[in-house]
N, C-alpha and C positions, 0 to 999 in steps of 0.2 A: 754846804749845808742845805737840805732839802727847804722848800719854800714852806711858807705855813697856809697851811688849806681850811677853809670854814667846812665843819663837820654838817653835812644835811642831804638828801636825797638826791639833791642836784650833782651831787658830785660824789655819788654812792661807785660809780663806774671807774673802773681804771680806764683809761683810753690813750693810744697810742695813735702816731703819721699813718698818715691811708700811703701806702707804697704799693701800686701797681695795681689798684683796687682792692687789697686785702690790708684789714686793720688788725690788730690786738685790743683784745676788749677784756675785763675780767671784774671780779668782784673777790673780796678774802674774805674769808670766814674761817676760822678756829675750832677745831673739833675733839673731841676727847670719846675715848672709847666708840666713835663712829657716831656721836652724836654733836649736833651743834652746841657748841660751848661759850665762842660770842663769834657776834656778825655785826657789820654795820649799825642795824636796827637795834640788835642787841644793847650795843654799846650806845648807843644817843638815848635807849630807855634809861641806863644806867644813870646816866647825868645828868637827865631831867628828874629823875629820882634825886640827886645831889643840888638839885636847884627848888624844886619843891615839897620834899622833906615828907612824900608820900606816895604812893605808889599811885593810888586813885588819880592822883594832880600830876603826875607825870602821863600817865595812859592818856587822860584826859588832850593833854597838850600836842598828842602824836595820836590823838581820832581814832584810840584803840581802846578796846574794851579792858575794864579792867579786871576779868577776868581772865583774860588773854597776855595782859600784862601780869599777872600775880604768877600767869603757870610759867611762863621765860621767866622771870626773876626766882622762882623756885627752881627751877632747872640749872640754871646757872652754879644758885646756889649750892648744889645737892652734885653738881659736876667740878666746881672751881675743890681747889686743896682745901683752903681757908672758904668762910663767908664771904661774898661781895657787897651783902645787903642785909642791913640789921632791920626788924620792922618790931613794931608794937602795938598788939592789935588795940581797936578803938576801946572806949569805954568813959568811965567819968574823967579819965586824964587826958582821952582824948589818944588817936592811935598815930600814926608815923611811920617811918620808914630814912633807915640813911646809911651813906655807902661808909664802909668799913675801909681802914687802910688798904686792905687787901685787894676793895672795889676798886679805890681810888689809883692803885698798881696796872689793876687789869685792862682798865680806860688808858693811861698814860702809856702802856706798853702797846696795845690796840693801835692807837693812832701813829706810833711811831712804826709800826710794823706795814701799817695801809697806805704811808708815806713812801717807806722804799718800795712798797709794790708799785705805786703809783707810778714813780721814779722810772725803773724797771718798765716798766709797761710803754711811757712815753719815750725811753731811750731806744727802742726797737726799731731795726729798719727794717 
């Protein structure tokens, strides 16, 4: 069973043994119709949206604008089957943001997928 890995920047790289001066190095990303679909970054906006229940407070917490974050969570959105991310804009009730089953599928499948690459990438002679 593949070991469990803390999801962050530090460990955004797949890295494999240096054998004879040359390594494997890579990164995964998800694409649909030739467009980014999720990526690394992608996927930790996701869950930081799942942990602060807004878009604004997730952006915030990964030093992104949150206009920057609103156009990836619309892209996303507007490329996955289903929604990954229900929002409600602000007003007297006050606005939000939170991942839909379907968000919560795409992260969980994500990380297991970045797992066997990983895997993969350090098995390399």
């Amino acid at each position: 069973m593949p070991r469990a890995r803390k999801h962050n920047d530090d460990n955004a790289m797949a890295t494999g043994p240096v054998k004879k001066g040359v390594q494997i190095r890579g990164r995964l990303w998800i694409e649909r119709d030739g467009r980014t679909y999720l990526s690394w970054g992608r996927v930790i906006l996701l869950e930081r949206i799942g942990e602060h229940g807004s878009v604004s407070a997730a952006a915030k917490s990964m030093q992104m604008s949150f206009s920057h974050a609103w156009h990836l969570v619309e892209d996303m959105n507007a490329l996955a089957p289903e929604p990954l991310v229900e929002k409600q804009a602000g007003g007297r009730r006050g606005g939000g943001a939170w991942l839909t089953d379907s968000g919560r599928q795409a992260i969980s499948e994500f990380w297991q997928l970045v797992s066997k690459f990983q895997d993969w990438v350090e098995q390399q002679h």
